[in-house]
C-alpha positions in Angstrom: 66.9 78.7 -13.2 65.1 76.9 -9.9 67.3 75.2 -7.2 66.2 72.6 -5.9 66.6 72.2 -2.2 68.9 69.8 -0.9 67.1 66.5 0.6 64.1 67.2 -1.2 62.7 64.1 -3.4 61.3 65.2 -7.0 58.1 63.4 -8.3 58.7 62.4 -11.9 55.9 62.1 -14.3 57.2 58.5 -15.0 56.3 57.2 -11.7 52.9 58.4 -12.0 52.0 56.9 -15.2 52.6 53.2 -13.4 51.0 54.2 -10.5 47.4 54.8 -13.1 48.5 52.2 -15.5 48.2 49.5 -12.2 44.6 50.7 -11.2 43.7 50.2 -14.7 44.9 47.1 -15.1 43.1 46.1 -11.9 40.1 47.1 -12.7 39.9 45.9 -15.8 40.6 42.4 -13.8 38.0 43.1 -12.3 35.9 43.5 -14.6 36.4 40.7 -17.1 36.1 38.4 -14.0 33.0 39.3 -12.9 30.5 41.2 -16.4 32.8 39.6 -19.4 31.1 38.0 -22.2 31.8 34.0 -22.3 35.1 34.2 -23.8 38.6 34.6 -23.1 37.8 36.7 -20.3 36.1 34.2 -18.1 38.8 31.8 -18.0 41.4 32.1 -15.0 44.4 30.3 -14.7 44.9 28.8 -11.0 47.1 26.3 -9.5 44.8 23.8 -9.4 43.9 24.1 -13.6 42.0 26.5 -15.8 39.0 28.0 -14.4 35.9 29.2 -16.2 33.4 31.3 -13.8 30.0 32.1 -15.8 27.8 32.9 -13.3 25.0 35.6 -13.1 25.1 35.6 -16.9 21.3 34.7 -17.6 22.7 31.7 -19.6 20.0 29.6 -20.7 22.7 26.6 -22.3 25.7 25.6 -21.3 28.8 26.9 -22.7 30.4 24.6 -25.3 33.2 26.9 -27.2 35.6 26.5 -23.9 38.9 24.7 -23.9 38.0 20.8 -23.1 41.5 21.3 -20.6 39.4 23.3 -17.8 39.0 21.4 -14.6 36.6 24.1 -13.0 33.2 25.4 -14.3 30.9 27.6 -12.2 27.8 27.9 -13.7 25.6 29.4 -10.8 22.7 31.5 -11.1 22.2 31.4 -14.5 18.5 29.9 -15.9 19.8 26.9 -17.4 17.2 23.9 -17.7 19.6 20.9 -18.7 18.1 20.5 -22.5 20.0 17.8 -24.8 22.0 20.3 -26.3 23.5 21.1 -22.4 24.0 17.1 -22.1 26.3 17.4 -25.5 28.0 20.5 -24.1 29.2 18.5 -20.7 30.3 15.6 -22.4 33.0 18.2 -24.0 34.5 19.1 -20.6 36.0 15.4 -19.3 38.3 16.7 -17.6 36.5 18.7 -15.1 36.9 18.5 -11.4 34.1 21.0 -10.1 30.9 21.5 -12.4 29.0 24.1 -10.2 25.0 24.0 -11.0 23.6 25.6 -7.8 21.0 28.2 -8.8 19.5 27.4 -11.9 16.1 25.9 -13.7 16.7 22.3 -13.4 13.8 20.5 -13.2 15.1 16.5 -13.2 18.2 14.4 -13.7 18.3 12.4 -16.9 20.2 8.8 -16.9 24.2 8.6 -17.4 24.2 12.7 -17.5 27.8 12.7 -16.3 29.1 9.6 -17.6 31.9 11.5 -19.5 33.3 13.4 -16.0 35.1 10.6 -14.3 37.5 12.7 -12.7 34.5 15.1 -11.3 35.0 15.6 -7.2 32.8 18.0 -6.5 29.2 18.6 -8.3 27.0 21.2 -6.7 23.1 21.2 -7.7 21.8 23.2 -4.9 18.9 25.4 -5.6 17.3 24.2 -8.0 13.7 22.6 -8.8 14.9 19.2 -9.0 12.2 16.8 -8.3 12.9 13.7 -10.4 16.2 11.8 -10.4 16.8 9.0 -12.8 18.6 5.6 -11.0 21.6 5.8 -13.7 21.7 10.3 -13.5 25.3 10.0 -11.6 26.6 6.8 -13.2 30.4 7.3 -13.8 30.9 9.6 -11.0 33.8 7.1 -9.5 35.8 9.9 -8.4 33.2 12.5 -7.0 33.4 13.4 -3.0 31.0 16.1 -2.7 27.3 16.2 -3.8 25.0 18.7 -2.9 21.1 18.5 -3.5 20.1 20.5 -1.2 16.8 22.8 -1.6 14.8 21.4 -4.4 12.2 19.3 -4.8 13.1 15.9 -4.2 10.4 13.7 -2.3 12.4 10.4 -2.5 15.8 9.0 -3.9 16.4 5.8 -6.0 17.1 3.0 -4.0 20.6 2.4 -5.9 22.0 6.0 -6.5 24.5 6.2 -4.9 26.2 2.8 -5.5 28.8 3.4 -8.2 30.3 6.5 -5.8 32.5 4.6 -3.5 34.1 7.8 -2.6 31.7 9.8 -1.8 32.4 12.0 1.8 30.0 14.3 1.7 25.8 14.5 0.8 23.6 17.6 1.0 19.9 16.8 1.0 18.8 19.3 3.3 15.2 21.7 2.5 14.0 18.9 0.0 10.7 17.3 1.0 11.7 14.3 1.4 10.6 11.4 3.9 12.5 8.4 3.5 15.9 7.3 3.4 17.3 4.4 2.1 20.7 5.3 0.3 24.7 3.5 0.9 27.0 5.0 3.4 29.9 3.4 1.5 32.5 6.6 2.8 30.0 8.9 3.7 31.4 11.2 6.2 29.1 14.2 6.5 25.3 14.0 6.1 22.5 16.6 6.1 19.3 16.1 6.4 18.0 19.2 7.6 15.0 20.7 6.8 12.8 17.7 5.5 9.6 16.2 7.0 10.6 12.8 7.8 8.4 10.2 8.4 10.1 8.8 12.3 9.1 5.5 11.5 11.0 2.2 13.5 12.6 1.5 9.9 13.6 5.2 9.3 15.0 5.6 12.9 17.1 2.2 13.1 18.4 3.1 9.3 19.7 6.8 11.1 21.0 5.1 14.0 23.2 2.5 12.2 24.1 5.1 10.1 25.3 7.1 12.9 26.9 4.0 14.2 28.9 4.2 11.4 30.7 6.8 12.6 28.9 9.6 9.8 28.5 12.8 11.1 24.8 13.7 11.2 24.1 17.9 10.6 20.1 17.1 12.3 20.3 20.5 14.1 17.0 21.1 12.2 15.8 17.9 11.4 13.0 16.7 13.0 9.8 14.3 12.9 6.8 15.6 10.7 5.0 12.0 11.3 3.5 10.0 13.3 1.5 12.2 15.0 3.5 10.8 18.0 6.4 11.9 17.4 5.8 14.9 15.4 8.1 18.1 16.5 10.7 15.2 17.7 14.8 15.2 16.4 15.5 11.9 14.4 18.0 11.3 16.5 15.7 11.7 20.0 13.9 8.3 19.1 16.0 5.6 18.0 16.9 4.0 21.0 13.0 4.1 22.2 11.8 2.7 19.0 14.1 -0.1 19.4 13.2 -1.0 22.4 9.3 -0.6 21.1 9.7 -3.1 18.1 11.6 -5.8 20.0 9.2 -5.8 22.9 6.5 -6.5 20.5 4.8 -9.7 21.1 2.8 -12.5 19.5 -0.8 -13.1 20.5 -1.9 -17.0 20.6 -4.9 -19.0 21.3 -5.4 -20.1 24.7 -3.8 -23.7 25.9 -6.2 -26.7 25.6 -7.5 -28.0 29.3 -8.3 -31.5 30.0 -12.6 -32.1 28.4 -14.5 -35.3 28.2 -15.6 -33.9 25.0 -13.5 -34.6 21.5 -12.3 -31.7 19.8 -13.4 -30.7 16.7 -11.3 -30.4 13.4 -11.1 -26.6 13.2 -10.3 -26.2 16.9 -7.2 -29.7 16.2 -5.9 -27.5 13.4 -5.8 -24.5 15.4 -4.0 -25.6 17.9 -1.6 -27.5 15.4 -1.0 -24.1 14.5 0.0 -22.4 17.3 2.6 -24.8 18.0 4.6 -23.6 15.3 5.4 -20.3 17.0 9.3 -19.8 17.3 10.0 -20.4 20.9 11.4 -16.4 21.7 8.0 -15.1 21.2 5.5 -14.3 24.3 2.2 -15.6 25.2 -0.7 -13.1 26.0 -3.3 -15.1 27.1 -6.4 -14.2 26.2 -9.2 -14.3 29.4 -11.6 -12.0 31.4 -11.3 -8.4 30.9 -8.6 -6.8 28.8 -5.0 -7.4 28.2 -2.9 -5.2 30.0 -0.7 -3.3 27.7 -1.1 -5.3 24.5 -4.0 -3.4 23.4 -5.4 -6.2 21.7 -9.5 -6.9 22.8 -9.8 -10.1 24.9 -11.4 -13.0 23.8 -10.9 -12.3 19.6 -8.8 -16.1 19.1 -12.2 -17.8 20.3 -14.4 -15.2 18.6 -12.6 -16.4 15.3 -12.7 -19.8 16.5 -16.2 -19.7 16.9 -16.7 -17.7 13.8 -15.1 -20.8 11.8 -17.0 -23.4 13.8 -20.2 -21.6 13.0 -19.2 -21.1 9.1 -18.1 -24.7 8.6 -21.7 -25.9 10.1 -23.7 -23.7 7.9 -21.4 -25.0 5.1 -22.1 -28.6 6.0 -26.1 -27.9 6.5 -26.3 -26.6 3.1 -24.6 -29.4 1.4 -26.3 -31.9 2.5 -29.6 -30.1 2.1 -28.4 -29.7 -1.5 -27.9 -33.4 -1.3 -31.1 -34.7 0.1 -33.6 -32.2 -1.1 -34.4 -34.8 -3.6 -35.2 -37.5 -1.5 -36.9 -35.3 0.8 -39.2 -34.2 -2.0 -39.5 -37.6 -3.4 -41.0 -38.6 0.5 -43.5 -35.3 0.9 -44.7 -36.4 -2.6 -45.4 -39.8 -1.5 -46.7 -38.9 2.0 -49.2 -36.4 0.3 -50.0 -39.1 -2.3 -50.6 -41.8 -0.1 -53.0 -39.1 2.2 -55.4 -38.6 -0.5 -55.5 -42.3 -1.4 -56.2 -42.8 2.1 -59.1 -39.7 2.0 -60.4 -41.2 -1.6 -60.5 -45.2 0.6 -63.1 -43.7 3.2 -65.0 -41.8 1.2 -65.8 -45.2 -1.1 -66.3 -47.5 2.3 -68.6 -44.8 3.7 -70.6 -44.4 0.4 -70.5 -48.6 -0.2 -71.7 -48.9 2.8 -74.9 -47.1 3.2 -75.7 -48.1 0.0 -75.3 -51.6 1.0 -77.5 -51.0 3.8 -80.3 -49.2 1.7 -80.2 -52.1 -0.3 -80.2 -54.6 2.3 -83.0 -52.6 4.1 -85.4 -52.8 0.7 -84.6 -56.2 0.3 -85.6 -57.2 3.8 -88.3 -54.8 3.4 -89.4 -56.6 0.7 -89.4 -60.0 1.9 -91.4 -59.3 4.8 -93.8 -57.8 2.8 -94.1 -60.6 0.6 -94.4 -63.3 3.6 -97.1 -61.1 4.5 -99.4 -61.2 1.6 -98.3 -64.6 0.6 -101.0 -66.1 1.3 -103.2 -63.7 0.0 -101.5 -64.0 -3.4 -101.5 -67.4 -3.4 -105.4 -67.0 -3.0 -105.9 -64.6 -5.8 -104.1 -66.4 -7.7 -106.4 -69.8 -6.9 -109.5 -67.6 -7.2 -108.6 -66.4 -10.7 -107.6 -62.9 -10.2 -104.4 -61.6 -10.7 -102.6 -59.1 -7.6 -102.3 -55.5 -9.0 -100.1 -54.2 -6.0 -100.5 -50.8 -7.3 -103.9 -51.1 -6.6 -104.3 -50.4 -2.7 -107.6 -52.7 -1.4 -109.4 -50.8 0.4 -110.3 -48.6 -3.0 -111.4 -51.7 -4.7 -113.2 -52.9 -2.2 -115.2 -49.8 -1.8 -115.3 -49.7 -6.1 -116.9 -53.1 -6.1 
């Protein structure tokens, strides 16, 4: 028979069977947490509800055979695509808290997705391809605080998102493409909007500094300008105060004030200068004279070069209309001028032709009397002698005959 020494502590074979019983129990904690099938296994019990944590599963749907009592479901890293049948499964889970989507296929948001969660606080959409979200896609949210949409694809935001969440603290938008913002603070206290190329314009940079005004803290550590080209490389918040100084120190460019003429002003210059008088009384004059306007940029002399341009336009106007009016008249008195030419020509040429023939005649006439007062007498004694006067026949030839 052993003795055992005295002060010596045996080792029973009953304490060693807990010790191995505990590591497999752990393990087996350990495992269900992390590789179990959707089931029983996923679900953990927490202070804060029932917890259901299926990520890395290569889950293409979401899970609909869970208890409708769990208030947290992590779904990361899965290759879910939000299909209708994933719209039915959420509207299953009302009573959910956190609905963790970070890491999947996503592609858009459809309308009133979520309308089932009210008491949602926290939905995380990180990571995704998101690129199209529907105005209605978070109505019913009342309750959530946190939304993340950072890195996807989103190139702008519907103007009225973000209205119905009137408790929303915190809004991830950082590594989307996007370059305009025009969302509601409401009770937004942390922004991001890192990692997008922003267009810097005076709008965008006075809607970033009231929002900063508003006591929302900014995370800009990494965003800056990706247009103009003036203020590309730039931090939105570097150029806020510069632009607002820009774009109230813009000024109004107005036609030069009238001097005393003798001359009466035309219409177009009276209603131009009507005009200008209705400029509000805060805006500066650049006067518009020799050489160019120092720091306006605008080119000298362009309110008389339009003035001129009008002047010109409305005479050009006013010659054609009333050549269009008194081309018939003027036509009516070419045709008459040309008419009354040709009578004219036809007049001469019938005096100069009645006239020479009037003298031909006249000529043969007198011709003709003188001949017969000279051989009057002769006649007279022919005809006493008994012979008629042939004066076809010349006399000499008859003389010579007889």
């Amino acid at each position: 028979m052993a003795l055992i020494p005295t002060g010596s502590t045996p080792q029973p074979t009953q304490e060693k069977s807990m010790a191995a019983s505990e590591l497999l129990l752990v393990w087996l904690a350990s495992t269900l947490l992390t590789t179990g099938v959707a089931g029983a296994g996923d679900q953990l019990v927490t202070t804060g509800g029932l917890v259901v944590n299926c990520s890395f599963k290569t889950l293409q749907f979401i899970p609909s055979n869970y208890s409708q009592t769990i208030t947290k479901l992590i779904l990361s890293n899965n290759r879910i695509e939000l299909s209708s049948a994933d719209e039915a499964a959420l509207k299953n889970y009302s009573n959910l808290i956190e609905l963790h989507l970070d890491g999947n296929w996503l592609n858009d948001l459809p309308g009133k997705l979520f309308e089932a969660m009210s008491k949602l606080e926290v939905l995380n959409l990180s990571h995704n391809n998101i690129s199209r979200v529907e105005p209605k896609a978070l109505a019913g949210l009342v309750n959530l605080k946190e939304l993340d949409l950072s890195y996807n694809r989103l190139q702008s935001l519907p103007l009225h998102l973000l209205d119905d969440l009137k408790k929303l603290s915190f809004l991830g938008l950082a590594g989307n493409t996007l370059r305009e913002l025009d969302i509601s603070v409401n009770s937004l206290e942390v922004l991001d909007l890192q990692g997008n190329p922003w267009n810097c314009s005076c709008v965008f940079l006075n809607r970033i500094k009231s929002i900063t005004d508003s006591k929302v803290q900014m995370r800009v550590s990494n965003a800056t300008c990706a247009s103009p080209e003036d203020q590309f490389g730039k931090g939105i918040l570097d150029n806020g105060t510069s632009c607002s100084l820009g774009s109230s120190s813009t000024t109004t460019t107005l036609p030069p004030p009238t001097t005393q003429s003798t001359t009466k002003p035309t219409s177009a210059q009276t209603t131009t200068h009507s005009v200008s008088l209705a400029v509000p009384k805060n805006a500066s004059l650049v006067l518009t004279g020799v050489g160019p306007v120092s720091g306006s940029g605008v080119p000298v002399g362009n309110t008389w070069k339009f003035l001129l341009g009008v002047v010109a336009i409305a005479l050009t106007t006013s010659m054609l209309i009333v050549c269009a009016v008194k081309a018939p008249s003027w036509y009516k008195l070419l045709f008459n001028y040309r008419h009354q030419r040709l009578r004219d020509d036809e007049d001469a040429d019938v005096y100069t032709t009645g006239r020479y023939s009037s003298f031909s005649l006249d000529t043969e006439q007198t011709e003709t009397s003188a001949h017969e007062l000279d051989h009057g007498l002769d006649g007279l004694d022919n005809e006493e002698d008994g012979y008629i006067e042939d004066r076809y026949i010349e006399p000499g030839v008859y003389e010579d005959n007889r």
